[in-house]
N, C-alpha and C positions, 0 to 999 in steps of 0.2 A: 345809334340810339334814335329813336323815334320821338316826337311828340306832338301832343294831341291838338287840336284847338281850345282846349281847356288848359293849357299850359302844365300839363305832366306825363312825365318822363316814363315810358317805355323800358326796362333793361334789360339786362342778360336774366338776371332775376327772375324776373316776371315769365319769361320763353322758357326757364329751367321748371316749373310749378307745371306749366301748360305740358312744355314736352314727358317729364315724369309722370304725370295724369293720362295723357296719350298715351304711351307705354305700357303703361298697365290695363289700358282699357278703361278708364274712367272718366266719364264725361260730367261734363258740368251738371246737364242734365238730369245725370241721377243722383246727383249729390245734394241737389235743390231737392228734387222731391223726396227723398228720405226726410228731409230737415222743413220741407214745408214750404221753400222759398222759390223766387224767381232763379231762373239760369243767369237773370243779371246780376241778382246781393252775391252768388258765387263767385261768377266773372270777377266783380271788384274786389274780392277778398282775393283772389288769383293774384289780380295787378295790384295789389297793396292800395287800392283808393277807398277801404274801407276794411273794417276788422271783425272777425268774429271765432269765440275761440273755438266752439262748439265747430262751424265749417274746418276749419283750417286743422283741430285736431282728425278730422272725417279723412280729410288728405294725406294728412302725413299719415292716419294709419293704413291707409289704403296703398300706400306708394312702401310703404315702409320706413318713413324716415320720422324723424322727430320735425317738428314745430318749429323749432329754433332750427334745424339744418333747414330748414324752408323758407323761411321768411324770420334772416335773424334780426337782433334788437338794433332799431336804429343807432346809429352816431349820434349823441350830443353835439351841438355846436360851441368851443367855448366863449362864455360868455366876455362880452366887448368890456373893456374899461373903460 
């Protein structure tokens, strides 16, 4: 794992989103400007440091997968006593 100077975490995860969008040929790129935004607001929804449902549905239709096989629900922590 990797991490940033910003203190977050890199994973398998995030390289799985990248590599499947590679694959098919889909760049970040054109998936901002279909939707209007920077190559960055995409990037971050890539590495999970930012959410949007509208991108991330664009992806998993594009790749063919669902939402959830891409970026599933996080774990709750249980709560301390």
């Amino acid at each position: 794992m990797k991490t940033t100077k910003h203190n977050f975490t890199i994973t398998k995860k995030h390289f799985k989103v990248k590599g499947l969008m590679a694959g098919h040929g889909i760049s970040q790129q054109s998936v901002a400007d279909k939707f209007r935004v920077t190559r960055m607001a995409v990037s971050r929804v890539v590495l999970g440091r930012s959410t949007s449902a509208r991108i991330r549905a664009e992806i998993a239709i594009r790749v063919g997968m669902s939402v959830q096989q891409l970026w599933p629900p996080k774990r709750r922590r249980p709560a301390r006593a």
